[in-house]
PAZAPA-4460 file (N, C-alpha, C; in steps of 0.05 Angstrom, whole numbers, plus 32768, in hexadecimal, padded with zeros to 4 digits):
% residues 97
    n_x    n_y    n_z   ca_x   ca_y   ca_z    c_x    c_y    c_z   seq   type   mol
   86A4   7CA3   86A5   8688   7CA0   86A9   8683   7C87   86BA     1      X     A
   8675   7C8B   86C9   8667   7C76   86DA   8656   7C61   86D3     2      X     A
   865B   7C49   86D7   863F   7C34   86D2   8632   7C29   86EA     3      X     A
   861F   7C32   86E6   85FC   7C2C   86F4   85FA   7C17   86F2     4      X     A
   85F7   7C0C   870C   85EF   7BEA   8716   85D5   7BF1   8711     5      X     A
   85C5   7BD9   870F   85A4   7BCE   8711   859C   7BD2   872A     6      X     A
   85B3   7BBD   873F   85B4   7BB2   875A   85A8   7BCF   8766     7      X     A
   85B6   7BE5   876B   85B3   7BF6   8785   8592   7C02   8777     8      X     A
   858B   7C06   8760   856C   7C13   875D   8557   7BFC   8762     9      X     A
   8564   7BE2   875D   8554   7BCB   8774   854C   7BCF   878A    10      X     A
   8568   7BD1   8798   8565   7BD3   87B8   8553   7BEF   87C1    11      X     A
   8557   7C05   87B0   854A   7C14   87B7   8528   7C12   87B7    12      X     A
   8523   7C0C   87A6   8502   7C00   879A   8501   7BF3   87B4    13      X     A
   850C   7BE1   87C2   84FE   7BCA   87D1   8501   7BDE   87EB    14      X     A
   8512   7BEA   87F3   850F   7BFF   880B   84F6   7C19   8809    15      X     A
   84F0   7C19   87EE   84E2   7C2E   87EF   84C2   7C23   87EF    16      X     A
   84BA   7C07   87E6   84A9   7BF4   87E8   84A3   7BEB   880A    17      X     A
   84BC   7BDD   880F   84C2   7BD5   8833   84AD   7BEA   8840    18      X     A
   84BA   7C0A   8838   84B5   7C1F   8851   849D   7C30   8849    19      X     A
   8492   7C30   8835   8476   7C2D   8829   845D   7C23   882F    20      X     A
   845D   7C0D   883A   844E   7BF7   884B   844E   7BF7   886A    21      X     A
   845A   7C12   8876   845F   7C0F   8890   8462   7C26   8899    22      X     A
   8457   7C39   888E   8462   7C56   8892   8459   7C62   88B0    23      X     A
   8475   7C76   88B6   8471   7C78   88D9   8469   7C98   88DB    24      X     A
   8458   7C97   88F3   8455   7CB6   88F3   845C   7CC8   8912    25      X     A
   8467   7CDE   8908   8477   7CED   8922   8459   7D02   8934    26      X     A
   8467   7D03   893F   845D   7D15   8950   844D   7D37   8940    27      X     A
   845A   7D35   892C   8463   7D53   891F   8444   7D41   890A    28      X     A
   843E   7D5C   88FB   842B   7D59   88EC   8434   7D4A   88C9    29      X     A
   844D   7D41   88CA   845D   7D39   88AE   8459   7D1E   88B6    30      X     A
   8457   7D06   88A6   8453   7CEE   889F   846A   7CE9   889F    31      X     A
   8479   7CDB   88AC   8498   7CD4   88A7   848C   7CAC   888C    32      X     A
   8496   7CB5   8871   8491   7CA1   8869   84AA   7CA0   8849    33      X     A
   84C3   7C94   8848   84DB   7C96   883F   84CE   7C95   8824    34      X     A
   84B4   7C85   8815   84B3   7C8E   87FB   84A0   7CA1   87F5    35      X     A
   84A6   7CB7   8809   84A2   7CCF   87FE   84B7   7CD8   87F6    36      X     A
   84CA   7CCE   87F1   84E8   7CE3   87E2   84EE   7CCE   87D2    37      X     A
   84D7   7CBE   87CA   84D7   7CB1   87A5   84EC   7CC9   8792    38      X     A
   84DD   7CE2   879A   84E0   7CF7   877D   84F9   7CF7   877A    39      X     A
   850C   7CED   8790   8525   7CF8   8797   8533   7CDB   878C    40      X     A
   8531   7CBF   877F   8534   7CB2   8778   8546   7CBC   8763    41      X     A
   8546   7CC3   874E   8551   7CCD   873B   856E   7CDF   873C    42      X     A
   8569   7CF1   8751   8588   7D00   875D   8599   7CEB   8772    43      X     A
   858A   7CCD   877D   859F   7CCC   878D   85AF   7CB6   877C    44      X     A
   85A0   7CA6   8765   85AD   7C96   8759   85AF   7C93   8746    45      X     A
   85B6   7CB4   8737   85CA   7CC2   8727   85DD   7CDF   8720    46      X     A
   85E2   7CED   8717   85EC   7CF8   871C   85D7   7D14   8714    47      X     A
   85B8   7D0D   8717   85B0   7D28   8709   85A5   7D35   8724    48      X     A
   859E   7D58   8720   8593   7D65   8735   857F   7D5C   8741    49      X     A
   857D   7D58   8759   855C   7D5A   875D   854C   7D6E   8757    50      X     A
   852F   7D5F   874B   851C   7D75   8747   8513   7D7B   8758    51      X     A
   84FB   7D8F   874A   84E7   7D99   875E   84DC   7D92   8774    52      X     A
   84D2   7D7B   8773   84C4   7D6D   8777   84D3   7D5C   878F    53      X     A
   84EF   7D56   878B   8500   7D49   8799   8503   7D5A   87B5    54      X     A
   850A   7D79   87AB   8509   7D8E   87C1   84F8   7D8B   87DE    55      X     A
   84DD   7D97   87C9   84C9   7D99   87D7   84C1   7D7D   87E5    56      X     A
   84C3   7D6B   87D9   84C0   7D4D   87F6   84DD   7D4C   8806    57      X     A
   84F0   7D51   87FC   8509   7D5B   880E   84FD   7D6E   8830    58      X     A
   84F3   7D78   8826   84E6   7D93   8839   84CD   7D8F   8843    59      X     A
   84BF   7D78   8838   84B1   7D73   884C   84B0   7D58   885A    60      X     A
   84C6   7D4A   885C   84CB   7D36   8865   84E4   7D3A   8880    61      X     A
   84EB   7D54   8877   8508   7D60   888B   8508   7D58   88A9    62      X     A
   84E8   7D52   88B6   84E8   7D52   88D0   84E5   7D32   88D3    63      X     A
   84EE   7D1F   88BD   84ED   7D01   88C1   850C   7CFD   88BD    64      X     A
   851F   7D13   88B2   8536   7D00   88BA   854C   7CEF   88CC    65      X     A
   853D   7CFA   88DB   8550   7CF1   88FB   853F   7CD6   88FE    66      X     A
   852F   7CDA   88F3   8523   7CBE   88F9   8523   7CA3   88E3    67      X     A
   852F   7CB6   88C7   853D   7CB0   88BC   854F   7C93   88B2    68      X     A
   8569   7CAE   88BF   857F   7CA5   88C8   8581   7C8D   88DA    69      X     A
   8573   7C8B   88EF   8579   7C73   8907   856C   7C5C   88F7    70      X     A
   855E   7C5F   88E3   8556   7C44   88DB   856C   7C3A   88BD    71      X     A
   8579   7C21   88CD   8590   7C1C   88BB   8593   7C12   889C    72      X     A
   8570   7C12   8890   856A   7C08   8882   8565   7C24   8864    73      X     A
   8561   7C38   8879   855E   7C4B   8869   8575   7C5C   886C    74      X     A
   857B   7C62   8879   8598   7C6F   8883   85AF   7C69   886A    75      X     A
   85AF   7C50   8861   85C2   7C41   8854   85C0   7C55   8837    76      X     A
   85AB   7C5E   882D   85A5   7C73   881E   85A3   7C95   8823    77      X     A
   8598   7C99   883D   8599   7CB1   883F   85B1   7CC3   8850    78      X     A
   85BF   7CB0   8854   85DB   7CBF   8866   85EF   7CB3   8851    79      X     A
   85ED   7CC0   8839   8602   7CC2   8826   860F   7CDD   8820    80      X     A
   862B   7CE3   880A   8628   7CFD   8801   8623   7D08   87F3    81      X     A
   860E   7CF4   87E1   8603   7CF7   87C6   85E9   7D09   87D6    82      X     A
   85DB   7CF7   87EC   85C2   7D00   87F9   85C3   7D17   87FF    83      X     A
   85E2   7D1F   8812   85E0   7D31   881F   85E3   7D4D   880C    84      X     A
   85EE   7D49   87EE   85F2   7D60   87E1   85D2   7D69   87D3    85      X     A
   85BF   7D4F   87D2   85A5   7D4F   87C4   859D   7D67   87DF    86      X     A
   859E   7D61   87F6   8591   7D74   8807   8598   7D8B   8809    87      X     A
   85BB   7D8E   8808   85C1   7DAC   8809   85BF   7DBA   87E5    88      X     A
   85C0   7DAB   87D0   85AF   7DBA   87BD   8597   7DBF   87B7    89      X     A
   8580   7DB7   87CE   8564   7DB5   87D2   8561   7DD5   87DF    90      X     A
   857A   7DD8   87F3   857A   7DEF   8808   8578   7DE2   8828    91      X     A
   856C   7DC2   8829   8562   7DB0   883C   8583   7DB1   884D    92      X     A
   857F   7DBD   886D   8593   7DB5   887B   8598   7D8F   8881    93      X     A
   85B3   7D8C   8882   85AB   7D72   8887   85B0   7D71   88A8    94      X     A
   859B   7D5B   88B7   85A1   7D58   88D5   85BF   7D4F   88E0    95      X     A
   85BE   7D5B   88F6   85CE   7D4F   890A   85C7   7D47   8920    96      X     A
   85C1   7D22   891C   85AF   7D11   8935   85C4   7D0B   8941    97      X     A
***
């Protein structure tokens, strides 16, 4: 069994705070804004499924990951293999930027 640091659900809170207060918007009619996949907090930093709820902002956030990814602050979380299995058990392709 695994033990759960404090530290990384810190760091996460303050990234999801950081990019909360600054949220960027694309071209496309989706809000690119990273704590919208709050819901998804729970599957990436442990070992449970994502819910519902995780999905569906999975899928509607799909057209912000490339934009994502280039930012190294969030990237550091979402280009994992924990992330990448939360998406392919969502059904969410993951990009290739």
């Amino acid at each position: 069994m695994h033990k759960f640091s404090f530290v990384p659900y810190c760091v996460v809170a303050l990234v999801v705070v950081v990019l909360f207060s600054g949220g960027t918007r694309t071209a496309e009619a989706v809000t690119c804004d990273v704590s919208e996949l709050s819901p998804c907090m729970a599957a990436i930093t442990s070992p449970k499924p994502p819910s519902t709820t995780c999905c569906s902002k999975l899928k509607e956030q799909k057209p912000c990951f490339c934009q994502y990814l280039k930012n190294p602050t969030i990237k550091q979380f979402v280009d994992t293999p924990r992330a990448k299995k939360i998406a392919s058990t969502c059904g969410v392709e993951y990009p290739q930027c």
